[in-house]
Each structure stands twice: as structure tokens, then as C-alpha cells.
C-alpha positions in Angstrom: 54.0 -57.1 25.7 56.5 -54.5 24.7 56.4 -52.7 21.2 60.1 -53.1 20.7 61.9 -55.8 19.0 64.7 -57.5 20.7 68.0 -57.0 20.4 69.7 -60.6 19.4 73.2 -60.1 18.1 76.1 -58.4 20.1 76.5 -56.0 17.0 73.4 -54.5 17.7 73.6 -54.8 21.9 76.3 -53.1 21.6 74.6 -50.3 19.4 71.6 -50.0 21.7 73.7 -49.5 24.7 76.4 -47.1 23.5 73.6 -44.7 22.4 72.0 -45.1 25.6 75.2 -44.2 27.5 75.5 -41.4 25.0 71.9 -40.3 25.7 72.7 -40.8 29.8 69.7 -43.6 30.2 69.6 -46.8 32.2 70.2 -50.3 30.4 68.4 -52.8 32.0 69.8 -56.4 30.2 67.7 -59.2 30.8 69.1 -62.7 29.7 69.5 -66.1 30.3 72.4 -67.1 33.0 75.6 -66.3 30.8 74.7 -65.0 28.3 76.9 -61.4 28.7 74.5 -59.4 30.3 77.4 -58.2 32.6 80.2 -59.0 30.3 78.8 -56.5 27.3 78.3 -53.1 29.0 81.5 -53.4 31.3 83.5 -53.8 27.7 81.4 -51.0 26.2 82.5 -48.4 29.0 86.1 -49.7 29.3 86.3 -49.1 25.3 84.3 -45.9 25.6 85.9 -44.4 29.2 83.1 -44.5 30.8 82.4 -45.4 34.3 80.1 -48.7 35.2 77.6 -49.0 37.7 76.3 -52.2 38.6 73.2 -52.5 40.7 71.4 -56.2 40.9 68.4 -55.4 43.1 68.4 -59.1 45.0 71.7 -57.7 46.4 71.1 -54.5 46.8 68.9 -52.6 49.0 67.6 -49.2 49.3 70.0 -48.1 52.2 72.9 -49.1 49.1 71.5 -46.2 46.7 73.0 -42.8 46.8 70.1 -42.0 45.0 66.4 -41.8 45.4 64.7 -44.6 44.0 
């Protein structure tokens, strides 16, 4: 069980994940089926300028990464 509370509201997502793109770490979003897990951090870095990377590993293998895992 993790230490940290959740985040509920889409005030405070949107808190959380423009202070991780600030900081340059990974948001992993985990939610029911439409509930803006997408939808939120593609607004944040159209408002912001910043670039978005998707990645959804069911769809994506390693071969897709430009990256090393």
C-alpha cells in the first residue's frame, strides 16, 4: 500500500502533474475507463508548451522505445 494520498479533484491533478513536468518526472495516471487519465496531461502540456508522450505498454513494445527500459 503506498504512503501517499490520492489525488481526487482535477485542481489538485493538475498540481501534481505540472510540478512533475516541471521537475522532468514520469506521471503514471491510473483510473477508471474515462475518467481523463489522457484528457488531463495532454491539456496540461498544450497550456504549458510542452511536448506529450504517450506510451500504454499493452500497445507498446520494447522495439517502440527510443529508450532503454
Amino acid at each position: 500500500m503506498s504512503d501517499r494520498t490520492p489525488v481526487t479533484t482535477f485542481a489538485e491533478a493538475k498540481l501534481v502533474i505540472e510540478a512533475c513536468f516541471a521537475a522532468k518526472m514520469p506521471v503514471k495516471l491510473d483510473g477508471a475507463p474515462g475518467c481523463g487519465k489522457t484528457s488531463l496531461p495532454v491539456l496540461i502540456a498544450k497550456e504549458t508548451g510542452r511536448k506529450y508522450h504517450e506510451l500504454r505498454p499493452a500497445l507498446h513494445g520494447p522495439e517502440d522505445l527510443k529508450f532503454p527500459i
